[in-house]
C-alpha positions as CSV (number, residue, x, y, z in Angstrom):
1,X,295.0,37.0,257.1
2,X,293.0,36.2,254.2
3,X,290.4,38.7,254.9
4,X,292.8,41.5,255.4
5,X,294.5,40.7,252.3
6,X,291.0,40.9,250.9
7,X,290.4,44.3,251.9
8,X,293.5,45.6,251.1
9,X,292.9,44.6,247.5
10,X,289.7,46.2,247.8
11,X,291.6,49.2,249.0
12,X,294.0,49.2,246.3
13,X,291.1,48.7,243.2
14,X,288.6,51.1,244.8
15,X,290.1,54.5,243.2
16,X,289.5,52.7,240.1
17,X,286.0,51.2,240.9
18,X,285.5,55.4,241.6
19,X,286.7,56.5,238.4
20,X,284.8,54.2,236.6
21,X,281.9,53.8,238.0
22,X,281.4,57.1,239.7
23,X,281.9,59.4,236.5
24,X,279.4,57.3,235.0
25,X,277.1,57.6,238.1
26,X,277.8,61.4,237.7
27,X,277.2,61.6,234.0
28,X,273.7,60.0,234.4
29,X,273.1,62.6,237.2
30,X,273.7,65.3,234.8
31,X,271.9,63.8,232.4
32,X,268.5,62.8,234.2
33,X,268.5,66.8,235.6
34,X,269.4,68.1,232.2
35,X,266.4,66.1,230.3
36,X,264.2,66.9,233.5
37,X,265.0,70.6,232.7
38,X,264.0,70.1,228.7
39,X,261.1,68.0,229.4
40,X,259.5,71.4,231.8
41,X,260.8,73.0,228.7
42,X,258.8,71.3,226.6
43,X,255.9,71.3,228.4
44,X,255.9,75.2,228.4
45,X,256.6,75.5,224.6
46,X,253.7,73.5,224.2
47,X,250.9,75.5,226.4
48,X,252.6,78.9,224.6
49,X,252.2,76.9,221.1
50,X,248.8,75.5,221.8
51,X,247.2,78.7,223.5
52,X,248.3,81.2,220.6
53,X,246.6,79.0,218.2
54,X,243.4,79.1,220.6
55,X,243.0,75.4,221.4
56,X,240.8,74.5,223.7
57,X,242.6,74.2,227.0
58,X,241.7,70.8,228.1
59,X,243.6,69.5,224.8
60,X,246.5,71.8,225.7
61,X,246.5,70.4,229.3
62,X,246.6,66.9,227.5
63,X,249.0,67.3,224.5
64,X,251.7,69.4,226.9
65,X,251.5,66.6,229.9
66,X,252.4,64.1,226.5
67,X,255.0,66.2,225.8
68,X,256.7,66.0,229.0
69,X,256.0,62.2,229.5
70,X,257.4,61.5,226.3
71,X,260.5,64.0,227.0
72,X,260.5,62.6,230.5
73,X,260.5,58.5,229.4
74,X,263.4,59.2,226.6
75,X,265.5,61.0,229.6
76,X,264.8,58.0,231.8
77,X,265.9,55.3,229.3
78,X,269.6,57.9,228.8
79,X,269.9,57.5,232.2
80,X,269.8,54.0,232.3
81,X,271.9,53.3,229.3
82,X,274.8,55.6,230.7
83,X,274.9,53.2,234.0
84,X,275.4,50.1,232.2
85,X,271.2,48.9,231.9
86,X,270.7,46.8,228.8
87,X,268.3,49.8,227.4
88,X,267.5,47.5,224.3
89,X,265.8,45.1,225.6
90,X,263.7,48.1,228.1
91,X,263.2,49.4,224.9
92,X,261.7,46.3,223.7
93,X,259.6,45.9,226.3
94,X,257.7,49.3,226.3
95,X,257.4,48.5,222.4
96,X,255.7,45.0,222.9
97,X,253.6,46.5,225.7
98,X,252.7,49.7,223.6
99,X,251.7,47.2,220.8
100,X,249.4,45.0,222.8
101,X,248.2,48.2,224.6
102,X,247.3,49.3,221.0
103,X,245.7,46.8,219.9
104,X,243.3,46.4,222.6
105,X,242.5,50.3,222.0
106,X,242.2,50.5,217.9
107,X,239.0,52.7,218.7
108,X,240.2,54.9,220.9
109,X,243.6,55.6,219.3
110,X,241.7,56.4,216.5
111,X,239.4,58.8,218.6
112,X,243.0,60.4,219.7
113,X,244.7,60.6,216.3
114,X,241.4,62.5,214.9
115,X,241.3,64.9,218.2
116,X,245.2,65.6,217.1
117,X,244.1,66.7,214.0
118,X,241.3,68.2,214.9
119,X,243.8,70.3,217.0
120,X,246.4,70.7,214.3
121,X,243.8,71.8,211.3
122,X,241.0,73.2,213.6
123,X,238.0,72.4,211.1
124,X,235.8,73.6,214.1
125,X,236.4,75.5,217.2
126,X,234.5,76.2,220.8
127,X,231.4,78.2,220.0
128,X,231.2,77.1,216.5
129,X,228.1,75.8,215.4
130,X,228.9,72.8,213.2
131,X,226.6,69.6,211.1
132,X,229.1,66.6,211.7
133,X,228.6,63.1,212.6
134,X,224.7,62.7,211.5
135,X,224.2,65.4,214.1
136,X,224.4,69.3,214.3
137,X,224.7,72.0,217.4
138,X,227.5,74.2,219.0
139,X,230.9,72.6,220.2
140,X,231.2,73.5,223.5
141,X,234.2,71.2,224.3
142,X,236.7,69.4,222.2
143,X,238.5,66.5,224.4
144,X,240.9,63.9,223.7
145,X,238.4,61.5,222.5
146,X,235.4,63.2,221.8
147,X,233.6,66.6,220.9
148,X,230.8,67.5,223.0
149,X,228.0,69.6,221.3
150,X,225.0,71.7,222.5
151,X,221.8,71.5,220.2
152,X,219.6,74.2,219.2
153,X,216.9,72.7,222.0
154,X,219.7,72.1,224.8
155,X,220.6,69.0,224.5
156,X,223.8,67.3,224.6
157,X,225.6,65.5,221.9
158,X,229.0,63.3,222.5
159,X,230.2,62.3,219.4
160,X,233.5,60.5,218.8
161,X,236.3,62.3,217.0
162,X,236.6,59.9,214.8
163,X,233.5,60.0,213.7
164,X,233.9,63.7,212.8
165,X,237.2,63.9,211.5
166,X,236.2,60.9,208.9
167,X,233.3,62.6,207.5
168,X,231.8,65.9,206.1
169,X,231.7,68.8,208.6
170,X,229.6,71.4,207.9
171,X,231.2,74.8,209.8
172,X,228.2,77.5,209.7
173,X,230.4,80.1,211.8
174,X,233.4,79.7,210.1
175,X,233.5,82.3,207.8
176,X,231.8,86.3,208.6
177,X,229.0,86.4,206.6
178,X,226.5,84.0,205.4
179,X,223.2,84.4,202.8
180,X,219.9,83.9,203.9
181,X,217.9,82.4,201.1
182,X,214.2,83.3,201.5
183,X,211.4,81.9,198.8
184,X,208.1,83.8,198.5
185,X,205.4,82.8,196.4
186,X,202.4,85.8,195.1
187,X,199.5,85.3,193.5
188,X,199.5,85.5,189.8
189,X,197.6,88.4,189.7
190,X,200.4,90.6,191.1
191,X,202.8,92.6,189.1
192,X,206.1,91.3,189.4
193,X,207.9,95.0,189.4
194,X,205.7,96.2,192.6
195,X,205.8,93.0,194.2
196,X,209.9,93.2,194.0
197,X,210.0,97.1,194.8
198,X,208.3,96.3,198.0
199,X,210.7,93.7,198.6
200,X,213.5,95.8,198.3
201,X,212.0,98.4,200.7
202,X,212.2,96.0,203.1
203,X,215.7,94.5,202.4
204,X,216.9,98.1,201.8
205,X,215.5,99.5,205.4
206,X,216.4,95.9,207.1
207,X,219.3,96.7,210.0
208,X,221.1,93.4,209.6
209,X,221.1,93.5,205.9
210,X,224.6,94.1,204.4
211,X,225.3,96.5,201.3
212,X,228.4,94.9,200.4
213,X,227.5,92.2,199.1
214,X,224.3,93.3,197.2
215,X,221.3,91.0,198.1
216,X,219.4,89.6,195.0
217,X,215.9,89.5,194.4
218,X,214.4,87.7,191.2
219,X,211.7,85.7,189.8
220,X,212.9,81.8,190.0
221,X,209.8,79.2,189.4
222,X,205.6,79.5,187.7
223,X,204.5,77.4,190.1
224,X,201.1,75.6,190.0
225,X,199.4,78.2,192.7
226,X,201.9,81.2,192.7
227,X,204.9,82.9,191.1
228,X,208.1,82.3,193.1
229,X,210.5,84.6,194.1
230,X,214.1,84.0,195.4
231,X,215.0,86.4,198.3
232,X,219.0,86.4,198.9
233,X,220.2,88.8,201.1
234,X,223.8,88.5,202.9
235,X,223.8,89.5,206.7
236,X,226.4,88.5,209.4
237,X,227.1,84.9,210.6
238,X,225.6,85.7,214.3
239,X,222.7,87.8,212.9
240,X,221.6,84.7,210.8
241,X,218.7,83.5,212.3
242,X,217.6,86.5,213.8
243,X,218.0,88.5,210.7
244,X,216.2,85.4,208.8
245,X,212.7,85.6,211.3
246,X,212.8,89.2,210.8
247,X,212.8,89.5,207.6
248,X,209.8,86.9,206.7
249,X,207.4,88.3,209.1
250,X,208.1,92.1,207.4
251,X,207.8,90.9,203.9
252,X,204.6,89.0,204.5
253,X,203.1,92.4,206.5
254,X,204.9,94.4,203.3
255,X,203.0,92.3,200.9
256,X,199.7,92.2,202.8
257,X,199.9,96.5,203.7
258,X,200.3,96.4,199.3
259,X,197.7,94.1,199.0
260,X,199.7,91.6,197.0
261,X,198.5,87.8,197.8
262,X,200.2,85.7,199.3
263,X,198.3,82.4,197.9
264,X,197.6,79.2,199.4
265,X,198.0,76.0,197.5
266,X,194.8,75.1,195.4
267,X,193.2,73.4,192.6
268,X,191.0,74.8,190.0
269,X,188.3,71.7,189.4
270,X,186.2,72.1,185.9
271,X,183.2,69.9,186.0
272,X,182.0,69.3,182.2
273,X,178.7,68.1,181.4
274,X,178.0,65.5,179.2
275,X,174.5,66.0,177.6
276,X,172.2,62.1,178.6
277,X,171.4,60.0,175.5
């Protein structure tokens, strides 16, 4: 008898255990699917965000999987709260585990905080050639913790983003045009208005040289074994080094065809003689 009586006040309470309990239950259905929904959301806002701005795709990958965990974690801890779990203290938890987690990874938190902003401000980009770090080549991949760089010889660079982001970068393909600043030295004996005429020849007839702006030609140093002439023509940024061999070897077969020397450095030793006693 005492068991029936039991269930029968089971019986009695269980509309009320439903309405409780199960419009809770429901609400944290609707909300886990409705924060699953925004966290996919998220995610694609992120890859749309990320890709107009032209960042390299393994850091969109990685910042739009972190914005769907952190979407994701926040959803799961809503969910929790609405069916009665002591969120506070979960909360707590994941702070005192993030903490020591933190701790333990001061470098590489650091390394990620500097590839954020490496992301954000974009000092550099893939295919730049950059000087950063006590080093210098092409960034060929910026990752979460490190950029990768090619050098001029084909070697590989890893250096931490930290390490870049905390010093002075040097972008050499930032900006369209650069100026190529060539000395030459001539012999003494030449006349400085031929010798810069046939200088301009060349810079005038020069395919990567650009009119706009005007390279400059003038006469910058006596030196102790020849007069010295700064050369500064502009040119575009990918023409640079090309443009730059080019244009020594024609000026120094210029100045030879105009037989204006090109001199070596020397010294001029007077010997006097002192008459015997």
């Amino acid at each position: 008898m005492e068991q029936l009586a039991g269930l029968d006040s089971l019986i009695q309470q269980a509309p009320e255990f439903l309405m409780t309990y199960g419009l809770k239950a429901l609400a944290a259905i609707v909300i886990f699917l409705i924060g699953k929904y925004f966290s996919g959301v998220a995610k694609r806002l992120t890859i749309k965000l990320l890709n107009n701005r032209k960042v390299d795709a393994t850091v969109v990958s990685f910042v739009a999987n972190l914005a769907w965990t952190l979407v994701f974690v926040f959803t799961i801890v809503a969910t929790l709260g609405q069916v009665g779990v002591q969120t506070a203290s979960l909360v707590a938890v994941i702070g005192a585990a993030g903490l020591a987690v933190g701790l333990a990874l001061q470098g590489s938190l650091s390394n990620f905080a500097s590839g954020v902003l490496m992301v954000l401000f974009r000092p550099c980009r893939v295919g730049d050639y950059i000087e950063a770090a006590g080093t210098a080549g092409t960034v060929d991949e910026i990752t979460i913790f490190s950029t990768r760089l090619r050098t001029a010889d084909n070697k590989m660079i890893i250096a931490p983003n930290s390490a870049i982001m905390n010093g002075t970068i040097t972008n050499y393909s930032a900006l369209e045009k650069r100026r190529i600043d060539l000395t030459i030295g001539v012999s003494y004996t030449a006349n400085i208005a031929n010798t810069k005429k046939v200088i301009a020849d060349i810079l005038d007839n020069n395919e990567f040289v650009l009119t706009d702006p005007g390279y400059f030609i003038g006469l910058a140093e006596l030196a102790d074994s020849s007069i010295n002439f700064v050369v500064r023509p502009w040119v575009n940024t990918p023409d640079y080094w090309t443009a730059r061999f080019q244009l020594l070897e024609q000026i120094k077969n210029a100045l030879d065809a105009a037989d204006i020397e090109i001199p070596f450095p020397q010294m001029d030793l007077h010997v006097k003689e002192v008459p015997a006693k």
